[in-house]
Residue frames relative to the residue before (quaternion, step in Angstrom):
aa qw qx qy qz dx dy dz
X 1.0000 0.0000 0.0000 0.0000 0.00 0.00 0.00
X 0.2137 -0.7486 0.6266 0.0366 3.64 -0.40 1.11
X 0.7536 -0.4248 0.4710 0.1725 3.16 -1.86 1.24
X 0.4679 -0.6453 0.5862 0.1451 3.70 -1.26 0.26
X 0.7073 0.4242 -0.0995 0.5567 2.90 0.59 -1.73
X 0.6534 0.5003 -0.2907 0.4882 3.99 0.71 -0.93
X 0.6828 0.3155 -0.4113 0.5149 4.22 0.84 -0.31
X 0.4143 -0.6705 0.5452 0.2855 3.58 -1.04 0.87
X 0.0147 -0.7673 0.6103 0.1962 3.91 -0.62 0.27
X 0.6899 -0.5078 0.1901 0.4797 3.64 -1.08 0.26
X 0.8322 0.2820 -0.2533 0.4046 3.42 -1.22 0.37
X 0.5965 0.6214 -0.2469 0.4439 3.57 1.53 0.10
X 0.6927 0.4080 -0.3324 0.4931 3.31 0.71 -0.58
X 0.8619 -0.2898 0.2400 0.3399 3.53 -1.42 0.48
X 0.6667 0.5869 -0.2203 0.4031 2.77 0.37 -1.92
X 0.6208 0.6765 -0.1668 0.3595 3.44 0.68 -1.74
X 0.8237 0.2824 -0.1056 0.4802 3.14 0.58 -1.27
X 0.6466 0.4579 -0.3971 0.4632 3.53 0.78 -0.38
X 0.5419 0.5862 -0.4221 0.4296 4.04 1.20 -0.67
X 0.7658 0.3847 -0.1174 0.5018 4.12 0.75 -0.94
X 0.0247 0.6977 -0.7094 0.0967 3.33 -1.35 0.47
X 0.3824 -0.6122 0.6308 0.2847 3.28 -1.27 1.22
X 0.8966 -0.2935 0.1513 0.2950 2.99 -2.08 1.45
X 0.8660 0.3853 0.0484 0.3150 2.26 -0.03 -2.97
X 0.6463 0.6277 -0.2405 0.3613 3.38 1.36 -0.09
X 0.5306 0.6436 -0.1618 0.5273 2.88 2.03 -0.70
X 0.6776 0.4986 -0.2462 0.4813 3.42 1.14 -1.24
X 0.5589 0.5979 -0.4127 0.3997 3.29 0.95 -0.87
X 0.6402 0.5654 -0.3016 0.4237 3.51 0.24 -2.28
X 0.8911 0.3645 -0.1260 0.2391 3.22 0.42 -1.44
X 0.4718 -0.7733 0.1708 0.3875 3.05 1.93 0.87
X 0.4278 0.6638 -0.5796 0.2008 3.79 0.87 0.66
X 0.7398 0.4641 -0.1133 0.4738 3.33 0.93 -0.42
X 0.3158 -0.7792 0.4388 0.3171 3.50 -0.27 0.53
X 0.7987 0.2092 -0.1098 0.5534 3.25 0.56 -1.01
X 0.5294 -0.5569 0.4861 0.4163 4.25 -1.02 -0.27
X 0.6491 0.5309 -0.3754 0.3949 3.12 0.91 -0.34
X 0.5750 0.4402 -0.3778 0.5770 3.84 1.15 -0.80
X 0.6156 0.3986 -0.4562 0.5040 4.14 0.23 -0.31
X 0.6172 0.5713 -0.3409 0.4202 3.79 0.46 -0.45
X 0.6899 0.4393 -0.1790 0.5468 3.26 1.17 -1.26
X 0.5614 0.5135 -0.4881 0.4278 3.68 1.13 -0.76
X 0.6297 0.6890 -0.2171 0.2857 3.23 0.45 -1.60
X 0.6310 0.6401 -0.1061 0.4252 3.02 0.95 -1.41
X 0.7509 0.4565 -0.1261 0.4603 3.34 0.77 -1.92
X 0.4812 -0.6575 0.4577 0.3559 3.49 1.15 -0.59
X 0.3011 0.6706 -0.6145 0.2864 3.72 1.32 0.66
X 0.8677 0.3959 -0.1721 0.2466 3.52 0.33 -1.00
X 0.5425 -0.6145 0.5695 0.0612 3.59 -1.41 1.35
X 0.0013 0.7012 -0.7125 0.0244 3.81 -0.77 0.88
X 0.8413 -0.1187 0.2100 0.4837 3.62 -0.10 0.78
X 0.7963 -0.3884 0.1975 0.4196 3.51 1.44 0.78
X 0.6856 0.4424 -0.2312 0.5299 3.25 1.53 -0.70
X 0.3411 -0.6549 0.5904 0.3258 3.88 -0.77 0.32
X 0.2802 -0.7832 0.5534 -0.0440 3.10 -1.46 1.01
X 0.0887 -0.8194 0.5652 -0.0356 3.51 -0.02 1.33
X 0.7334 0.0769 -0.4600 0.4947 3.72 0.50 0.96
X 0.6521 -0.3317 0.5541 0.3972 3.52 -2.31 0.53
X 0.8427 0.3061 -0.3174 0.3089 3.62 -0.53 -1.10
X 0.2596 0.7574 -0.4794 0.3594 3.54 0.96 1.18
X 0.2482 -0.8851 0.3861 0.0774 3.31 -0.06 1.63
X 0.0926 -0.8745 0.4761 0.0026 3.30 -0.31 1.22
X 0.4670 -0.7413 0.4528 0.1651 3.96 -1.14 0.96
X 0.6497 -0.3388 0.5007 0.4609 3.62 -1.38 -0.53
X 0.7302 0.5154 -0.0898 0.4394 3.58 -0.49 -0.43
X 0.6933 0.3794 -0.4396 0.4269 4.15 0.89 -1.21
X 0.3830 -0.6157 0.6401 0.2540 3.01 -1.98 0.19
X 0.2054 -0.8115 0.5471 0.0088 3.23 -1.32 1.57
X 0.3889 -0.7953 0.4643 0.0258 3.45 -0.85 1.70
X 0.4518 0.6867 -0.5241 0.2228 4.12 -0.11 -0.14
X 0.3366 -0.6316 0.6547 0.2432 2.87 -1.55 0.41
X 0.1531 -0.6369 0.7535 0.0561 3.80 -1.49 1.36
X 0.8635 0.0063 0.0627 0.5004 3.67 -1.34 1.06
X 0.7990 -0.2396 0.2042 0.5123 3.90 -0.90 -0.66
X 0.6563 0.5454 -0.2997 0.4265 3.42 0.67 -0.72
X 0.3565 -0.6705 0.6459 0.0780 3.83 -1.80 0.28
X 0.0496 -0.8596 0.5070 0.0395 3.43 0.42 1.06
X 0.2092 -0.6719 0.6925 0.1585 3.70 -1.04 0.49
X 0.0233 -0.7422 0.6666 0.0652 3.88 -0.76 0.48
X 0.0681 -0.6500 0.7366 0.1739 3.60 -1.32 0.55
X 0.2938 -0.6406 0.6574 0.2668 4.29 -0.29 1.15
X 0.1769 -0.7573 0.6216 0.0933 3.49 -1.22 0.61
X 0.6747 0.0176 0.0625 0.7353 3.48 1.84 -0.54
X 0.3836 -0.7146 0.5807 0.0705 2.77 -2.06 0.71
X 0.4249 -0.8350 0.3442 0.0618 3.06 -0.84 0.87
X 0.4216 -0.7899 0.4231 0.1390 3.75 -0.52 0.95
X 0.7437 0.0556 0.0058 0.6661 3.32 1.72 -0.72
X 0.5444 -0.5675 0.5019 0.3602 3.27 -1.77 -0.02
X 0.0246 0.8630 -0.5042 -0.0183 3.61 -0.02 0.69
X 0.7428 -0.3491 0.2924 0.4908 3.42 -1.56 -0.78
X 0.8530 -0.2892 0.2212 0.3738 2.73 -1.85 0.65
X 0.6320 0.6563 -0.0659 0.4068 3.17 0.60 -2.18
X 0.6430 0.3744 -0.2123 0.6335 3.97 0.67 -1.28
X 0.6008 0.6753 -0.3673 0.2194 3.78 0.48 -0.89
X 0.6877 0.5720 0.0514 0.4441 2.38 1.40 -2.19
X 0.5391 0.5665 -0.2377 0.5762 3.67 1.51 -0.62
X 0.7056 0.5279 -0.3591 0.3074 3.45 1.01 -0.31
X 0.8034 0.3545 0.0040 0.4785 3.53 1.98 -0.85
X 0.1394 -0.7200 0.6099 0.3002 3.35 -0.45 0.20
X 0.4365 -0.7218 0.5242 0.1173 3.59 -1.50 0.78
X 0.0072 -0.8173 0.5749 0.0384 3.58 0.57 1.27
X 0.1586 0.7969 -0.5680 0.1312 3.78 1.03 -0.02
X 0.0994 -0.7219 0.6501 0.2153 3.92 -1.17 0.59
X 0.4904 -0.8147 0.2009 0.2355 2.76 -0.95 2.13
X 0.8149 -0.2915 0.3678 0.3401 3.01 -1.66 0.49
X 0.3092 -0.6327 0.6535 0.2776 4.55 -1.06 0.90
X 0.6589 -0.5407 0.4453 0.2743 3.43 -1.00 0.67
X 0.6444 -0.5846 0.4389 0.2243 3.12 -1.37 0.79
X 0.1587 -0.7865 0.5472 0.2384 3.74 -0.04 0.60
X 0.3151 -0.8176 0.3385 0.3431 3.39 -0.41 1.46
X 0.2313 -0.7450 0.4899 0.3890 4.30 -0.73 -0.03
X 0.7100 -0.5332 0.3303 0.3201 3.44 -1.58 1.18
X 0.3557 -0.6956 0.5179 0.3485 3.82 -1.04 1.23
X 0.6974 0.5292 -0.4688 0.1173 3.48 0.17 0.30
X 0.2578 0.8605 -0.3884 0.2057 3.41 1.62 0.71
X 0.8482 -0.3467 -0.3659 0.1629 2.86 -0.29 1.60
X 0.0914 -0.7986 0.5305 -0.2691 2.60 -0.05 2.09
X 0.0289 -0.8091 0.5848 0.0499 3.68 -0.65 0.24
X 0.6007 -0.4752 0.5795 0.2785 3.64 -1.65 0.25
X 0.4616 -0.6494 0.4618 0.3899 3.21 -0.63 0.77
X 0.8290 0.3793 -0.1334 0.3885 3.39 -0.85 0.36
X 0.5357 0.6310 -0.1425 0.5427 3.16 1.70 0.26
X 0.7079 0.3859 -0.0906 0.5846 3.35 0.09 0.70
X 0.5924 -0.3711 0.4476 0.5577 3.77 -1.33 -0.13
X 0.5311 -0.5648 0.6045 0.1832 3.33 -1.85 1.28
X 0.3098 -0.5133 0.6995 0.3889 4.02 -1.27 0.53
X 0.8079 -0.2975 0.4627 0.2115 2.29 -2.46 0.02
X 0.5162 0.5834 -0.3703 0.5060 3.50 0.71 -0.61
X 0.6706 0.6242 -0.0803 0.3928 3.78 0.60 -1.90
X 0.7109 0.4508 -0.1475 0.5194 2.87 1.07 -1.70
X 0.6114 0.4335 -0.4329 0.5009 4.14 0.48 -0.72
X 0.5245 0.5159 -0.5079 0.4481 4.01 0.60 -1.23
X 0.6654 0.5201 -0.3209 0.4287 3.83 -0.68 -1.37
X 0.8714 0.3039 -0.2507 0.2924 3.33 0.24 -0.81
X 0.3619 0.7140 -0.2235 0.5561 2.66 1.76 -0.73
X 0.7019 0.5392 -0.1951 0.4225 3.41 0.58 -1.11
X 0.4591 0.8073 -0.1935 0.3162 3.37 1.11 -1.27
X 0.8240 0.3915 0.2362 0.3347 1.71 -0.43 -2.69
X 0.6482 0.2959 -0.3389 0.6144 3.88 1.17 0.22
């Protein structure tokens, strides 16, 4: 007669658990998200890609190896996870967790330094401008 607890069954045995991580947990560790709750909500909303597919729950169990789609601010981020994380750490540990396949970003289109500047005399009149004129007027 053989132990319970001694046969491993799927998803039970160490191994198991240390190979997966829910979604929203990943994003966190992996600093896209500030809080678990905004990865929960991404997750939720259908921002995120698991290997191409959208993913409409957090407790989506994700590997070494998937490729993560979402979009953060203007940009489209492609993540390959290379590891999984146990905690929320530093920046630095975060950053060990992914590789950025992201296609880069189109330059910045620079804007002209002369925003707002004006010709003298151009434009609404100061106060100074504005008594002269009347002055003027008014004689």
């Amino acid at each position: 007669m053989s132990d319970a607890k001694s046969e491993p069954t799927p998803g039970n045995t160490a191994v198991d658990r240390e190979s997966t991580l829910r979604l929203d947990k990943w994003l966190w560790y992996a600093r896209f998200c500030k809080t678990r709750s905004l990865a929960t909500a991404m997750c939720r909303a259908g921002q995120v890609r698991v290997n191409k597919v959208p993913v409409r729950k957090s407790n989506q169990s994700v590997h070494a190896g998937d490729v993560l789609t979402f979009s953060q601010g203007p940009r489209i981020r492609v993540i390959r996870i290379t590891a999984l994380a146990t905690r929320r750490g530093p920046a630095p540990e975060a950053a060990a967790l992914y590789d950025d396949i992201s296609p880069p970003m189109p330059p910045r289109q620079a804007r002209p330094a002369t925003v707002g500047l004006r010709e003298p005399g151009a434009g609404r009149p100061t106060k100074r401008d504005r008594r002269a004129l009347d002055r003027l007027r008014d004689s």
